[in-house]
C-alpha positions as semicolon CSV with decimal commas, in nm:
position;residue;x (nm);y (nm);z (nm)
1;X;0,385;-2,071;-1,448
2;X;0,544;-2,138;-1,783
3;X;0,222;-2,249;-1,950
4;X;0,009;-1,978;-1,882
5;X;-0,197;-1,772;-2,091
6;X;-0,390;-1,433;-2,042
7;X;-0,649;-1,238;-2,186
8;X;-0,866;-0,949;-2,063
9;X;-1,272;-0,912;-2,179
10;X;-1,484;-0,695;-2,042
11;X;-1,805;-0,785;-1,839
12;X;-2,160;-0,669;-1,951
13;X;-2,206;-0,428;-1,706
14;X;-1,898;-0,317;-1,820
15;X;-1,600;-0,453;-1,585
16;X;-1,308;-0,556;-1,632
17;X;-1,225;-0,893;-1,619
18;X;-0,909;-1,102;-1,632
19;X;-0,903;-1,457;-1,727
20;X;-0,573;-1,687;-1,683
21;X;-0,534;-2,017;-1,800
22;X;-0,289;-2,282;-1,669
23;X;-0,231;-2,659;-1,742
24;X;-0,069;-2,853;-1,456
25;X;0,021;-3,204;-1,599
26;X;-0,226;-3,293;-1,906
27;X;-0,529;-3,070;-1,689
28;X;-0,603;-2,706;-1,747
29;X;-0,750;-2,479;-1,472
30;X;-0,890;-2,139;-1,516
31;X;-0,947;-1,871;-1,353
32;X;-1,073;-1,508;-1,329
33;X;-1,105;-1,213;-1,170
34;X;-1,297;-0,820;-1,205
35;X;-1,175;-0,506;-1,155
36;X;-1,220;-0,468;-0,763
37;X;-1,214;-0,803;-0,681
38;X;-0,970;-0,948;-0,391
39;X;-0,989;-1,321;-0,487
40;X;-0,925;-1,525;-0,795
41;X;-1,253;-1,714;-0,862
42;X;-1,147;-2,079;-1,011
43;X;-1,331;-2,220;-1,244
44;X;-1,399;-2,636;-1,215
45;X;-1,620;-2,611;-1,527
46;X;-1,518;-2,348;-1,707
47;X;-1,757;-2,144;-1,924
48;X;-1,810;-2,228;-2,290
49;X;-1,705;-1,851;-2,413
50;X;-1,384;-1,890;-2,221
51;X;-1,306;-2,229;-2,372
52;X;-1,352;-2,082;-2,703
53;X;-1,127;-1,746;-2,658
54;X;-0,853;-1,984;-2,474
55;X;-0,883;-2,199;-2,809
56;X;-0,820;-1,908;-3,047
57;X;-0,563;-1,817;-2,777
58;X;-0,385;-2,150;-2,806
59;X;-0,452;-2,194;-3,185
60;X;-0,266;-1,857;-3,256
61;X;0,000;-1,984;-3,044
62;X;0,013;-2,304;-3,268
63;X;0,034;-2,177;-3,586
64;X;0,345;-1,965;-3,464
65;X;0,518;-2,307;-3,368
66;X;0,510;-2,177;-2,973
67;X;0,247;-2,416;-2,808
68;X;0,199;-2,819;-2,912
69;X;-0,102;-2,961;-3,065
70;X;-0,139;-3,142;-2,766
71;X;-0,291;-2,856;-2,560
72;X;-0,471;-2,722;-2,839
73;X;-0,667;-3,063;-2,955
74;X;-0,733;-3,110;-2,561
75;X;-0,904;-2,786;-2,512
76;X;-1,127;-2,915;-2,821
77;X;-1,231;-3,185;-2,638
78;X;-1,304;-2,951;-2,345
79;X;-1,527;-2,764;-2,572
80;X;-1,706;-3,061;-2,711
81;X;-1,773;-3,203;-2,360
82;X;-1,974;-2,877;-2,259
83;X;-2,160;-2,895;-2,593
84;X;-2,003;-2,652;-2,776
85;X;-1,886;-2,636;-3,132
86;X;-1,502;-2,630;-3,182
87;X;-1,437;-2,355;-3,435
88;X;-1,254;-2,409;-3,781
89;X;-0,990;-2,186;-3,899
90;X;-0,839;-2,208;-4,249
């Protein structure tokens, strides 16, 4: 998947966990998985704290010239619609 983008957290009772994020078209789809799992769970409504580390992700990505500010300004909107506040960098 050429637009894909990965990043690894760890859970609170201390897991593992592996997030991807795709976009298909103009919609993105995530998903994530734990140390031990066998399935990907996917994610129809993503959780706010992943929107916000896959638009830090993205806006890194920006500022290098590597991503457009299509994808970033639509994962704002993502964050907006689950009532989250879209962070501002300098």
């Amino acid at each position: 998947m050429r637009n894909c983008h990965v990043w690894k957290t760890k859970t609170e009772d201390g897991r593992k966990r592996e997030v991807r994020a795709g976009k298909f078209g103009k919609k993105w789809r995530l998903q994530s998985k734990c140390n031990g799992d066998a399935v990907w769970t996917y994610h129809d409504v993503p959780e706010l704290e992943d929107l916000l580390v896959l638009h830090d992700v993205l806006w890194r990505k920006y500022q290098r010239k590597h991503l457009a500010w299509e994808d970033v300004a639509a994962v704002e909107q993502m964050i907006q619609d689950a009532g989250g506040e879209v962070p501002l960098y300098d």
